[in-house]
C-alpha positions, -999 to +999 in steps of 0.1 A: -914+043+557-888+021+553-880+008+521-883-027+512-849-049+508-842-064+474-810-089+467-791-073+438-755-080+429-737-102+452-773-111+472-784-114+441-756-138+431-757-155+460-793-162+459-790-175+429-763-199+433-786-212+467-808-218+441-786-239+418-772-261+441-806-260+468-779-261+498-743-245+496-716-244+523-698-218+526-663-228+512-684-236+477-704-206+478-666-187+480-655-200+454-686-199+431-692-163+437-689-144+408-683-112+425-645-109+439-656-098+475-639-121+500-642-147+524-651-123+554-674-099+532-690-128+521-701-135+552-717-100+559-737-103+528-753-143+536-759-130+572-777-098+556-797-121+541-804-141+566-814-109+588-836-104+560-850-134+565-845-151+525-819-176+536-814-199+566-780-214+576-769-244+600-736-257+612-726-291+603-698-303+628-678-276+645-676-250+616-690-258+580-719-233+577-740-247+550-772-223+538-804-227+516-833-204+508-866-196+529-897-193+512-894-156+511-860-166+495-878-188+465-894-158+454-864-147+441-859-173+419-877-192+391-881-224+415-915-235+433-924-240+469-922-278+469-887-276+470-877-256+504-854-278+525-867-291+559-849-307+585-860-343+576-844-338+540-817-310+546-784-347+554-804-360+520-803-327+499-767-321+510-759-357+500-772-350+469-754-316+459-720-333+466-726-364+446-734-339+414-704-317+425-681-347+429-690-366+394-689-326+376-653-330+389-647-354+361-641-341+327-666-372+314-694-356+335-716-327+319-751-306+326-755-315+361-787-302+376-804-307+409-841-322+412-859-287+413-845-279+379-855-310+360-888-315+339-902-337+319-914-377+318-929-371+352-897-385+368-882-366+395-848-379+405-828-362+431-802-350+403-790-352+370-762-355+349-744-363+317-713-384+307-695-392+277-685-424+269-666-427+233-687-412+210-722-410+232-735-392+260-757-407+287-784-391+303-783-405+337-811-398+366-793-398+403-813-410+434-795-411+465-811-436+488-797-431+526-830-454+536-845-479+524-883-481+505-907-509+503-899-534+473-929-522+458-917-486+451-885-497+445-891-518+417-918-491+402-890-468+396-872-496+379-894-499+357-904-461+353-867-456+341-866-481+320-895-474+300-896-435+301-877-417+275-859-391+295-827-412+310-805-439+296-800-452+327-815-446+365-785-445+388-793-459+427-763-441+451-761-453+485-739-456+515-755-485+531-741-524+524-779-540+532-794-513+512-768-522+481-778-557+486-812-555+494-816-534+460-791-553+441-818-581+450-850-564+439-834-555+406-821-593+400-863-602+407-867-581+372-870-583+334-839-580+314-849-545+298-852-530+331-818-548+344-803-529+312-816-496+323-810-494+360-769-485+374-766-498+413-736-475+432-723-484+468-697-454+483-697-467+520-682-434+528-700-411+516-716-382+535-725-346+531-687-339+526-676-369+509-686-389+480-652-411+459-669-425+429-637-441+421-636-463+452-673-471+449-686-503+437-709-504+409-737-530+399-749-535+368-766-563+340-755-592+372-725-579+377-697-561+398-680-531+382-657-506+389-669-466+383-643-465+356-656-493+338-688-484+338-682-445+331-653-441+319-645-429+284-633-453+261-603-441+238-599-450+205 
């Protein structure tokens, strides 16, 4: 009878960064690796695991290979079943991963964690992170919004941000201008406590691959900001 396969060591490892992130390309996954076993052998392992059926991978434009767990892949790992990719959400889920890898980037930014690994309050944002500013840290929920909801939904997670206790601030990413506005107008509609606890961020080019947070423009309290000041850490 033929025995059974289980991921240890580098499957293992690589499983469990899939995990982390929820979709990896393979560049990311190369240099995350904790075992030293090179680009080419690296390969051999992910398509053993595909062959095994715990991870599936797709090409995005001519070469980048990006790869996420199956269901048989989930078992593996200490994540639940609502949160294998499908095709609908795979362009938003790898949206998502680079935002958090992009702001992690910057020494300000801290505890980053995609939505499958977040608990608590009820509210589910697509990501999380930290950042220092001067003597605080902020707790800030990421939603990346590549289309847009009714004004209805919109405004409920307004005000479900400003009133739960989790986040300091809910913190809308997009790529669309009519989006930006058409939030931007929604949030103007609202009290002043929930204007106080909701961040609006426009990156125009932002993609799977791409996300500048320093050439974005920010929204926030009425007005027009830059991402370094509205994050950045104040000296002195």
């Amino acid at each position: 009878m033929k025995a059974s396969f289980i991921p240890q060591g580098v499957y293992e490892d690589i499983i469990n960064i899939v995990g982390q992130w929820k979709v990896v390309d393979m560049k990311s996954l190369s240099e995350m690796c904790n075992y030293d076993v090179g680009y080419h052998n690296l390969l051999k392992k992910v398509r053993k695991l595909e062959t095994q059926g715990l991870i599936k991978g797709v090409l995005l434009g001519r070469k980048n290979k990006h790869i996420y767990l199956t269901d048989k892949g989930l078992k593996y790992t200490g994540h639940d079943y609502t949160y294998e990719i499908c095709d609908e959400n795979l362009t938003h889920d790898l949206i998502v991963s680079r935002v958090l890898k992009e702001l992690l980037k910057n020494d300000s930014f801290m505890n980053g964690r995609m939505f499958h690994q977040i608990s608590g309050d009820q509210l589910l944002p697509d990501a999380e992170v930290s950042v220092g500013k001067g003597r605080d840290i902020f707790r800030l929920a990421l939603e990346v919004e590549l289309t847009q909801k009714s004004q209805n939904r919109v405004k409920e997670k307004y005000r479900r941000y400003a009133t739960g206790s989790v986040f300091t601030y809910g913190v809308f990413i997009t790529n669309k201008v009519t989006l930006f506005n058409t939030y931007r107008r929604f949030l103007e509609e609202m009290k002043q406590d929930i204007q106080e606890a909701i961040v609006l961020i426009l990156d125009k080019q932002m993609t799977a691959t791409k996300f500048n947070y320093e050439k974005s423009e920010c929204f926030y309290l009425g007005r027009t900001l830059s991402f370094e000041c509205l994050f950045g850490d104040e000296k002195g």
